[in-house]
N, C-alpha and C positions, 0 to 999 in steps of 0.2 A: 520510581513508583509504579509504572507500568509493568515494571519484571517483575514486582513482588505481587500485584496486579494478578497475573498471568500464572503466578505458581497457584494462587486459588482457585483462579478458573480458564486452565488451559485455553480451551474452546472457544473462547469469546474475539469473534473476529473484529468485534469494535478497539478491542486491548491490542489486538497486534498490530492495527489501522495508524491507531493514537501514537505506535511504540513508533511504528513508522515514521512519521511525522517528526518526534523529539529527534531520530538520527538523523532526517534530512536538516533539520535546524542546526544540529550539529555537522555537519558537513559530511556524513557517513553517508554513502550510498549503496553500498552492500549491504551495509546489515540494515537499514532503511527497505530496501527493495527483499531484503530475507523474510521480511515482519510483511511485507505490503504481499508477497508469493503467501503467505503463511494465511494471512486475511482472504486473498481470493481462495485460496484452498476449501479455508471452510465455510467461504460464504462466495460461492463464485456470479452470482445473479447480483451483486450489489457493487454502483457504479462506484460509489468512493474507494472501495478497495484494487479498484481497478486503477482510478484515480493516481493515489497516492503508488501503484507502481509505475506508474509514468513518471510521477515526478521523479523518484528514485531513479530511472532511467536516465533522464534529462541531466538530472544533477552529475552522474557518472558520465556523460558523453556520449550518452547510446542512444542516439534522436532517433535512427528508425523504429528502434522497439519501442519507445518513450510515444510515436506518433500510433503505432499500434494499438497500444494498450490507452490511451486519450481516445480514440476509435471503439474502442470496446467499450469502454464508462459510456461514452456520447450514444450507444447503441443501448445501452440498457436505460438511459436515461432520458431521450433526447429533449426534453421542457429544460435540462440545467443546462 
């Protein structure tokens, strides 16, 4: 639903966030972290897309960027 999502309105960094999320639930952490790279792209001041490439991070094995990018979200947000 989110790639059909997505062909409508490219740009929408909440649609590539969401798409994120469904691969990390599916156990994908590449193309999880391609959608969450894709989110901070066009929205790089917003913590969740930061967020969600952490997780993607984490989920693949890659704790130092995974703590990185948890650092980055906590800086643009710090009250969450």
């Amino acid at each position: 639903h989110y790639s059909a999502a997505l062909s409508h309105t490219p740009k929408d960094p909440a649609l590539y966030s969401n798409r994120s999320f469904a691969f990390l639930r599916l156990r994908m952490p590449a193309r999880a972290l391609a959608d969450a790279d894709e989110a901070v792209k066009r929205r790089p001041d917003w913590p969740k897309a930061h967020f969600r490439r952490a997780e993607a991070f984490r989920v693949a094995g890659l704790h130092d960027e995974a703590l990185k990018a948890y650092e980055r979200a906590a800086n643009l947000d710090p009250q969450d």
